[in-house]
C-alpha positions as CSV (number, residue, x, y, z in Angstrom):
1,X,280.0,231.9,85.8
2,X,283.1,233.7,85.6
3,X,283.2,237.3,88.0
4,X,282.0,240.2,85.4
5,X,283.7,242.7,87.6
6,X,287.3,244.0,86.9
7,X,290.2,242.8,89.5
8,X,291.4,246.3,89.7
9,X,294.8,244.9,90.9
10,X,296.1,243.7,87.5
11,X,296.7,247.3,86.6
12,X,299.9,248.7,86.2
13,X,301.2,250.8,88.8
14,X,301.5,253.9,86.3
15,X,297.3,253.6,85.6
16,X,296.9,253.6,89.1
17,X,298.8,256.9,89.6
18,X,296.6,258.0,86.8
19,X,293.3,256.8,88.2
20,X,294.4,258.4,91.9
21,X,295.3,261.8,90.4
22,X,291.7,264.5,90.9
23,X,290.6,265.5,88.0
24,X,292.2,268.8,86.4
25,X,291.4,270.9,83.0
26,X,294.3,271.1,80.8
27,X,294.6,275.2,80.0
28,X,297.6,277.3,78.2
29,X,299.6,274.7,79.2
30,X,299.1,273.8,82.7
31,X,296.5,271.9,84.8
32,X,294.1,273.2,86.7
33,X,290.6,272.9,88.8
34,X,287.5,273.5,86.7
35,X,284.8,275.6,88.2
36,X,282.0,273.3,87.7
37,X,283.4,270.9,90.1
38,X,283.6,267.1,89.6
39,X,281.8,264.3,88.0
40,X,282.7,260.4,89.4
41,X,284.4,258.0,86.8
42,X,282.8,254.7,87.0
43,X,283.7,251.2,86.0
44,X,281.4,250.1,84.0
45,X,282.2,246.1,84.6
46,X,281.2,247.2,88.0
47,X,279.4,251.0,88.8
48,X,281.7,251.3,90.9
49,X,283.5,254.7,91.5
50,X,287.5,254.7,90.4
51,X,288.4,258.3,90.0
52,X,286.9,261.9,89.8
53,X,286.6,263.8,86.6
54,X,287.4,267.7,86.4
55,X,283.8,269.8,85.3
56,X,284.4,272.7,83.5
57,X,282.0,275.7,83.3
58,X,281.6,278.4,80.6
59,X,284.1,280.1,82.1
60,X,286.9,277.2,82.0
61,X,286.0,277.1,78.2
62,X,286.0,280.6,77.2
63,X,289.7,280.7,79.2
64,X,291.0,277.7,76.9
65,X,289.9,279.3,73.5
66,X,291.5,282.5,74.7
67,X,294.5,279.8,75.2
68,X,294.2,278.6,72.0
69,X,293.8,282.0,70.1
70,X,296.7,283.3,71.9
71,X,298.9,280.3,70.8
72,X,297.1,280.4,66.9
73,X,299.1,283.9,66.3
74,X,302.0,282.8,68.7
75,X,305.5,283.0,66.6
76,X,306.2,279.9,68.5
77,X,303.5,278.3,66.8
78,X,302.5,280.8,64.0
79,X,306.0,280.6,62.5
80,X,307.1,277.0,63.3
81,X,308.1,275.3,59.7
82,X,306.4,272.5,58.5
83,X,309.4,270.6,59.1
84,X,308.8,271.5,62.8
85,X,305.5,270.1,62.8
86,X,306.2,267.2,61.3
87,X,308.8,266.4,64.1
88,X,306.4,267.1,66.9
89,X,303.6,264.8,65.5
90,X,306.3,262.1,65.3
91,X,307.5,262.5,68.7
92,X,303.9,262.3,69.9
93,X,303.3,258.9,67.2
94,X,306.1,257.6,69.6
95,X,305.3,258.3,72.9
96,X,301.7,257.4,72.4
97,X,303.1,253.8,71.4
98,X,305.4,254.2,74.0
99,X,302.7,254.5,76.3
100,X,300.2,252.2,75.3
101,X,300.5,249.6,78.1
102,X,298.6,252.9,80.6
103,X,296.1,254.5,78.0
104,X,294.9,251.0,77.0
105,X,294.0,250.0,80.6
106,X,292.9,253.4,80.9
107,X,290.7,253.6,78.3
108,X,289.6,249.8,79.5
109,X,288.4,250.7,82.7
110,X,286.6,253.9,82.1
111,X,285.0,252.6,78.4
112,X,284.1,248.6,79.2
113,X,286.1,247.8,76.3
114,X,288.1,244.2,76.3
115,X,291.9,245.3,76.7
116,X,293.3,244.0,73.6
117,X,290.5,246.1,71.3
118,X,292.0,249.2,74.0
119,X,295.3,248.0,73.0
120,X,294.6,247.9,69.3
121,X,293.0,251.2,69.2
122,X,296.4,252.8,71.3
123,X,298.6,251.5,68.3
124,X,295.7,252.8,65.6
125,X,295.7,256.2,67.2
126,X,300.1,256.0,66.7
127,X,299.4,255.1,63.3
128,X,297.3,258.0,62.7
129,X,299.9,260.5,64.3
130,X,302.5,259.0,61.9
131,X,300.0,259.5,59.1
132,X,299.2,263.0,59.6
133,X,303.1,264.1,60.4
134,X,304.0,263.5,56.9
135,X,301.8,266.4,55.6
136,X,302.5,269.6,56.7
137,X,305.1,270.1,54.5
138,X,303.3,268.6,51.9
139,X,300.3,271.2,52.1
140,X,300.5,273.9,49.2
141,X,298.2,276.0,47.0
142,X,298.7,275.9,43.3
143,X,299.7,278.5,40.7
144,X,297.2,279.3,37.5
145,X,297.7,281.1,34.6
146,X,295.5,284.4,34.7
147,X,294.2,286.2,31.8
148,X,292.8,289.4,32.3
149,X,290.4,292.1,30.1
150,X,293.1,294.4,30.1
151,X,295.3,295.0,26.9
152,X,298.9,295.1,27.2
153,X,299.3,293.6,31.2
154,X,300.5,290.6,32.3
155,X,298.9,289.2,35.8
156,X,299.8,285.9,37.8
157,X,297.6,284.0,40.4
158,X,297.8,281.4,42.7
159,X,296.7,280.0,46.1
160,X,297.7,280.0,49.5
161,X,296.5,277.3,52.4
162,X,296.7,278.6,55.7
163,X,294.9,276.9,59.3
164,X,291.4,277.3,59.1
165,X,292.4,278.6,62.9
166,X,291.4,278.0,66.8
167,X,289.4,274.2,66.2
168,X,286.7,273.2,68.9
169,X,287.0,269.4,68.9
170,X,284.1,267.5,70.5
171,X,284.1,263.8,70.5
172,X,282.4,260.8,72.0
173,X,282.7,258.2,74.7
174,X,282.7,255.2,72.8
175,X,286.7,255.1,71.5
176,X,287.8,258.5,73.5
177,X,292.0,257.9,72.1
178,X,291.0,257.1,68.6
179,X,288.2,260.1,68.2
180,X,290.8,262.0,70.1
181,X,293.8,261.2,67.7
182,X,291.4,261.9,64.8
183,X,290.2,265.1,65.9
184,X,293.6,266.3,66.8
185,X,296.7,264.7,64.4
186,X,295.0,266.8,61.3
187,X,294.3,269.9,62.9
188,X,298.1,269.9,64.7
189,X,299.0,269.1,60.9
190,X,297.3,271.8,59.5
191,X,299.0,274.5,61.8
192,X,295.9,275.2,64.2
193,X,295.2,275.2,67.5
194,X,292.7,273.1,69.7
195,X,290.3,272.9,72.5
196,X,289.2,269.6,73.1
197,X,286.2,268.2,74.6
198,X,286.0,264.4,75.8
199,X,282.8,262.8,76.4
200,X,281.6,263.3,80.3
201,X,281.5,259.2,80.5
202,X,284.9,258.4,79.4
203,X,288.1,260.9,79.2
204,X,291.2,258.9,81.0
205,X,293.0,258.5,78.2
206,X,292.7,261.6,76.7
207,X,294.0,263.2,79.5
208,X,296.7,260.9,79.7
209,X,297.1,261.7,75.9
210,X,297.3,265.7,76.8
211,X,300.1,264.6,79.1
212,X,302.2,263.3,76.4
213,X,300.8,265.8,74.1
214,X,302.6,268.5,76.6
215,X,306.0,265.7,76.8
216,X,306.3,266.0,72.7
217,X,307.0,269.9,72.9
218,X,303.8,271.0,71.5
219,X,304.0,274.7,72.6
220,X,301.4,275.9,75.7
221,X,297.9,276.6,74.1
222,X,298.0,274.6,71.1
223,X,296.5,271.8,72.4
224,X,293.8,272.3,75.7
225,X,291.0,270.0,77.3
226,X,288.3,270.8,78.9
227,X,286.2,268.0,80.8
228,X,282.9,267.8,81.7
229,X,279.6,268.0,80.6
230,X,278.3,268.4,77.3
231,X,275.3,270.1,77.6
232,X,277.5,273.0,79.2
233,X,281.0,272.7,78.3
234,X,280.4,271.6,74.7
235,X,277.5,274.0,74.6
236,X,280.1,277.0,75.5
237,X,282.6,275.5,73.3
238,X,280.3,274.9,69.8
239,X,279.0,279.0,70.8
240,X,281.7,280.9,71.5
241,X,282.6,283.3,68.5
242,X,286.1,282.9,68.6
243,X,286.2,279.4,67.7
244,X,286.6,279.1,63.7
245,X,285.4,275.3,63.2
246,X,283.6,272.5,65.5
247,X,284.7,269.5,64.7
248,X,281.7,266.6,66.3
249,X,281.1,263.2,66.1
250,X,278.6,261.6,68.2
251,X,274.7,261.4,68.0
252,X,272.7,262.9,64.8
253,X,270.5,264.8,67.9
254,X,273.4,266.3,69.6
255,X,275.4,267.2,66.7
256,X,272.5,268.8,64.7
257,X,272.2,270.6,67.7
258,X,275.8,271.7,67.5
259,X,275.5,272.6,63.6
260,X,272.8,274.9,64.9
261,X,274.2,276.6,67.3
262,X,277.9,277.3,65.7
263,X,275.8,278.3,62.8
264,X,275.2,281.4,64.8
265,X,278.4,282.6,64.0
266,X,279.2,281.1,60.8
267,X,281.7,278.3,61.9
268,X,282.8,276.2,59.6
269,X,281.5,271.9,61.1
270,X,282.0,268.8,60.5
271,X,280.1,266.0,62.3
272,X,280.4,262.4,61.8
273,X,277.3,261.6,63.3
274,X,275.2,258.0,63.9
275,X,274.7,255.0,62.0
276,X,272.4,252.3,61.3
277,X,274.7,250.5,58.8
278,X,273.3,247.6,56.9
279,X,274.8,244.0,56.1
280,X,274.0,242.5,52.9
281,X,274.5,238.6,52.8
282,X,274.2,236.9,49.3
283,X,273.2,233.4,48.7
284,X,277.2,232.2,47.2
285,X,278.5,233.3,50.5
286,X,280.8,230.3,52.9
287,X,278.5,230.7,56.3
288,X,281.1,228.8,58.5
289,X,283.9,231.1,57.5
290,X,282.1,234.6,57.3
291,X,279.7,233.7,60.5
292,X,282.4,235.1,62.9
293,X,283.3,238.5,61.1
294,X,279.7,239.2,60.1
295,X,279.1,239.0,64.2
296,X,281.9,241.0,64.9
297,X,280.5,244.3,63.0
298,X,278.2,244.1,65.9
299,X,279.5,242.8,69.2
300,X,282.8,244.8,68.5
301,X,283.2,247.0,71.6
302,X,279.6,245.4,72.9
303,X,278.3,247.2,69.6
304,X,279.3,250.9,70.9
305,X,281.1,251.4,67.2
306,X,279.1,253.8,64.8
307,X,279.8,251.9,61.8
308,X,278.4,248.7,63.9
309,X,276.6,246.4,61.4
310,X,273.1,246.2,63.1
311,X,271.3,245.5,60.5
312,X,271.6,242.2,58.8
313,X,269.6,241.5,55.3
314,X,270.3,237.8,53.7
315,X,269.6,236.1,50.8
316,X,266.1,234.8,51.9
317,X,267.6,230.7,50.8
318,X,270.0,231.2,53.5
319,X,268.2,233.2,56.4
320,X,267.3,230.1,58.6
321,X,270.9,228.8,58.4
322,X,272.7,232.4,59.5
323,X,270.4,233.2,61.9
324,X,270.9,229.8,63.5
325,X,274.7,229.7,63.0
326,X,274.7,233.5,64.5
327,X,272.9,232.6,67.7
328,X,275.0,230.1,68.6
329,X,277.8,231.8,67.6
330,X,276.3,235.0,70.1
331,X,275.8,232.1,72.4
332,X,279.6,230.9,72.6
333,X,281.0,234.7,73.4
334,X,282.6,235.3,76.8
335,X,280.7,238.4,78.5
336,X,283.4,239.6,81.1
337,X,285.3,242.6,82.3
338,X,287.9,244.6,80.0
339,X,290.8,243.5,82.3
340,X,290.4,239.6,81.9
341,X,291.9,238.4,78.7
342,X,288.8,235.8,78.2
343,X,286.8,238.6,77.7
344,X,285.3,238.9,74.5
345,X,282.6,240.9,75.0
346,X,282.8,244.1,77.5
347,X,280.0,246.2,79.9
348,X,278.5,248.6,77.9
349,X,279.6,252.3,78.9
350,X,276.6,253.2,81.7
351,X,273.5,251.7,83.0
352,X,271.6,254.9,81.1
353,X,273.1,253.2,78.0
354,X,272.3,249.7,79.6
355,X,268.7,250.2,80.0
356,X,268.5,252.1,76.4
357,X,269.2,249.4,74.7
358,X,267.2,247.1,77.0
359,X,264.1,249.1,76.7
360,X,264.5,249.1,72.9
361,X,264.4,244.9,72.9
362,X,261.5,245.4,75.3
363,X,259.5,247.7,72.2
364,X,260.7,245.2,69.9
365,X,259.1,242.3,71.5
366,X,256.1,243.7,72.3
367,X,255.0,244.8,68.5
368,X,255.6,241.5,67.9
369,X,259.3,241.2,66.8
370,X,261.0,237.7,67.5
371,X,263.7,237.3,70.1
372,X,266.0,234.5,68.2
373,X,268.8,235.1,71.5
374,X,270.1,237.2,73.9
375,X,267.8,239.8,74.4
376,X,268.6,240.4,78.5
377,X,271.1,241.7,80.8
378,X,272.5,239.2,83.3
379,X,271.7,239.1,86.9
380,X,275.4,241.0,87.9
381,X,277.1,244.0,88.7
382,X,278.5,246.2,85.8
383,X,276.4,247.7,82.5
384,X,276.4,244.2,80.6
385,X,274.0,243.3,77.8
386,X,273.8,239.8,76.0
387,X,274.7,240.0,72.5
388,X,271.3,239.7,70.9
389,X,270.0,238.5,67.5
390,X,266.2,239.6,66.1
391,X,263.6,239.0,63.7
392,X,262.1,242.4,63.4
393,X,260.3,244.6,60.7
394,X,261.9,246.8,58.0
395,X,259.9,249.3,59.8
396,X,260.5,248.8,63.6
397,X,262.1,251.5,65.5
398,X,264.6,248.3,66.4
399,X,265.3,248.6,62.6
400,X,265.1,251.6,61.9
401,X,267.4,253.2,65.4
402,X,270.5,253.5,66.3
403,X,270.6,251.4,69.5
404,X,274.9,251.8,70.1
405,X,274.4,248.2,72.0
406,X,275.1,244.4,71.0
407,X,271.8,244.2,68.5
408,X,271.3,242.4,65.5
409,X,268.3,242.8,63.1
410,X,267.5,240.1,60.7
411,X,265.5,240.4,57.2
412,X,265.2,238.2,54.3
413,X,265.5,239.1,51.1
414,X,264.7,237.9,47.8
415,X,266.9,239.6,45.0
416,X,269.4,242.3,44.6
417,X,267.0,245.3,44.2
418,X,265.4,244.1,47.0
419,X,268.1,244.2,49.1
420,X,269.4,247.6,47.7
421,X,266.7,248.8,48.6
422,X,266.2,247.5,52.0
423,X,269.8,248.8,53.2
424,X,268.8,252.4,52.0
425,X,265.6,252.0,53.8
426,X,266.5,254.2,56.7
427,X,267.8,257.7,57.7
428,X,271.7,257.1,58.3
429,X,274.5,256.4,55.8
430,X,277.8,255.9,57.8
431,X,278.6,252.3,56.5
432,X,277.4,249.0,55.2
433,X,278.9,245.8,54.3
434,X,278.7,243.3,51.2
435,X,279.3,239.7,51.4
436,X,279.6,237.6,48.2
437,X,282.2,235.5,46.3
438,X,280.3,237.2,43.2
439,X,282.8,240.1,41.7
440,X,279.5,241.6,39.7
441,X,277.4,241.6,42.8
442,X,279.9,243.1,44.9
443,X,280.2,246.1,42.5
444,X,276.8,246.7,42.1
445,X,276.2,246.7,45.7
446,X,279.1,248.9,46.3
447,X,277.7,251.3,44.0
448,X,274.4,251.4,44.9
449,X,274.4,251.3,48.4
450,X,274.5,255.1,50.2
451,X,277.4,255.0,53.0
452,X,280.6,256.8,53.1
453,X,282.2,253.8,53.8
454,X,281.6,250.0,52.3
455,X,283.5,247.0,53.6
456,X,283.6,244.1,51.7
457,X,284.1,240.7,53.2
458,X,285.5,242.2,56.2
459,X,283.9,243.8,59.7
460,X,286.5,246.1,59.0
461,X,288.7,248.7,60.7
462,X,289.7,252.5,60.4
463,X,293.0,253.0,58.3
464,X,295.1,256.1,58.5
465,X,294.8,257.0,54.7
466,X,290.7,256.4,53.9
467,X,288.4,258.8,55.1
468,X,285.6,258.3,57.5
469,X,282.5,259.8,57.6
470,X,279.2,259.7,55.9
471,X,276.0,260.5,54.3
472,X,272.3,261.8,55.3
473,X,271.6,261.6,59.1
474,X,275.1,260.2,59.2
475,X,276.7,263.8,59.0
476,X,279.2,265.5,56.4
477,X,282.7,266.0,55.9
478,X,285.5,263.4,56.8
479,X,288.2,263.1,59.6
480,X,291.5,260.7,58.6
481,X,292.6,261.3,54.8
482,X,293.9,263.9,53.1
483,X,289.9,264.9,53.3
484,X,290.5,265.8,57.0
485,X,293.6,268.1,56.5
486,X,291.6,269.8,53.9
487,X,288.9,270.1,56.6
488,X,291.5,272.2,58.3
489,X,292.8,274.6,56.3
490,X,291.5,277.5,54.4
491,X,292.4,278.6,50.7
492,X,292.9,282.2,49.9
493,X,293.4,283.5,46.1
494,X,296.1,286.0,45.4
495,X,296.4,287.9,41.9
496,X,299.3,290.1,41.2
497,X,299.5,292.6,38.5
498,X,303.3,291.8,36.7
């Protein structure tokens, strides 16, 4: 078997000066120790230790959003045109794909993730800057014709959209540029200012990301990071009262516990939250063609993707055959480390997450759910699990869970309501996916089932202009879109007496 640990050495000299450099908050414009200390940065192909992460206390946090509210009501800032921030967000479009050579090995090392998916996800998060630069001078309010209960007057109205104001951006480990990107290119868009909080497992690129953020011109304050750990720094941050809006994605327990606590002092959230999302396989379907894609919803990223298609419901005529055809698909994939191109599948992110998703096979098997393959984690350094393919119960916790590993569920069904109904059997609405050549079934599927998103013969892939978010435990509001700017920006009403 081929090593399953990263050969460090195939790294560019500029992600080694990266990875040797201590970790530092990024505050008002300059970088800085945080007062909590440090946190290691581990490999995950490996455990071991390849750099030191900056932990920032309540403190560090409260000294960013005074940053950020400084540089909200900054002229340089406050009274940059549109124009101007247009050009900025372009610059940065540019240098991130500039740069994507170092954050995609960054982001390989410290995530698991095969290099080409980081690479992939670098250019996605340039696409998104170049998305979001073309709006602020396309954000207005509207005028409206005003009639009043007042004889012989003449009124006019109409509404302004200003920045919603200093944004508190907390993301997750999974895809740390991406969620970054997301977080950030609509808010910068918008005209407000950010504090940003990576995930504690994974913020290399990001900080990379505030380098270049700081290279574009951005002006000091507009744009600050604060590592470190969540239960403290993105505690502090979701609390403090001059933060006007948390934006979260990450787990429905963590971010109801963020609603909660910014709803203390009425913050505007948005949290894009877990997912269980649901597969639906019809009988007229070409197995040998679609086999790959459908497994891909899954194993993309070793399944750390929150619109992951976990759970898999086919046509009951053709359940043998795909299950069969899946597991020896699973069985073909090359498990490795992020850096080898061969690498097909990565680590997953920690042994915490490792052994998660291990013990939730374990359940699985022992109220009686059928292993079909995979199912283990190999005998080997690193975080690795195998991709894994189960007969389980509608209502097993395998089922009915977000795992975030490489874990397929299988169910037959027998007819469309049937399988309608099976995908909406469970808490979370992020995604879901339809696969049929049949144009009627595809519609009514579409309409029926509850996700904010719905691929259709495709695993699919974030685009700059749909929105992304979804429904029940899967959280509210949308990042990407013209949905996202709005998410950003407040209207006001004005009425003036002629």
């Amino acid at each position: 078997m081929a090593s399953l640990v990263n050969d460090l050495s195939r790294l560019s000299h500029a992600t080694r000066e990266r990875l040797a450099i201590q970790g530092q908050l990024f505050v008002g414009g300059e970088w800085r120790q945080g007062n909590g200390g440090t946190l290691p940065v581990l490999d995950p192909s490996s455990g071991d230790v390849i750099g030191q992460l900056a932990c920032a206390d309540a403190s560090d946090v409260a000294d960013a959003v005074r940053a950020a509210k400084r540089a909200l009501s900054a002229p340089a800032w406050r009274d940059m045109a549109p124009l101007g921030r247009e050009r900025l967000l372009w610059r940065l479009s540019d240098l991130v794909r500039a740069n994507t050579p170092t954050l995609a090995e960054l982001e390989s090392v410290d995530v698991g993730m095969p290099l080409w998916l980081a690479q992939a996800a670098a250019g996605g998060a340039s696409d998104v800057l170049s998305y979001m630069a073309g709006w602020p001078s396309k954000i207005g309010g509207r005028t409206v014709a005003v009639g009043a209960p007042f004889p012989d007057t003449r009124w006019s109205g109409h509404t302004v959209k200003s920045p919603v104001g200093v944004v508190g951006a907390i993301i997750p480990w999974n895809m740390p540029l991406m969620m970054a990107v997301w977080k950030l290119a609509p808010a910068l868009a918008a005209g407000c200012t950010v504090v940003l909080k990576p995930a504690e497992d994974a913020s290399l690129s990001v900080l990379h990301l505030v380098r270049l953020i700081s290279e574009a011109g951005f002006p000091p304050g507009v744009v600050n990071v604060v590592t470190g750990l969540g239960a403290i720094a993105g505690q502090a941050l979701a609390a403090h009262p001059d933060v006007d809006k948390i934006t979260f994605t990450g787990s429905t327990t963590v971010g109801r516990h963020v609603a909660r606590v910014a709803a203390d002092t009425g913050k505007r959230v948005t949290l894009e939250l877990g997912g269980k999302s649901p597969q639906l396989v019809f009988a007229d379907v070409d197995l040998e063609k679609v086999v790959p894609s459908i497994a891909n919803a899954i194993v993309l990223n070793a399944g750390q993707i929150c619109v992951a298609g976990s759970r898999l419901y086919v046509a009951r005529e053709r359940y043998e055959e795909l299950s069969e055809r899946l597991c020896k698909h699973f069985e073909s994939l090359n498990l490795g480390p992020g850096l080898d191109p061969a690498t097909q599948v990565g680590p997953l992110i920690s042994a915490v997450q490792r052994d998660r998703v291990i013990a939730h096979i374990d359940r699985a098997r022992e109220t009686g759910a059928e292993v079909l393959c995979g199912g283990y984690a190999p005998d080997a350094p690193g975080f690795y699990v195998r991709p894994t393919v189960v007969a389980a119960e509608q209502s097993s916790a395998l089922t009915q869970q977000e795992v975030f590993g490489p874990v397929l569920t299988v169910h037959p069904f027998d007819d469309m309501e049937q399988a309608i109904s099976l995908a909406n059997d469970n808490d979370y609405g992020l995604a879901a996916y339809v696969w049929s050549r049949d144009a009627q079934v595809i519609e009514h599927a579409v309409a029926n089932v509850r996700a904010g998103k719905v691929m259709v013969n495709t695993e699919g892939f974030p685009y700059p202009a749909l929105p992304e978010g979804g429904v029940k435990a899967s959280g509210y509001g949308r990042d990407l879109g013209i949905e996202a700017i709005e998410g950003f920006l407040e209207t006001k009403s004005v009425l003036t007496r002629c």
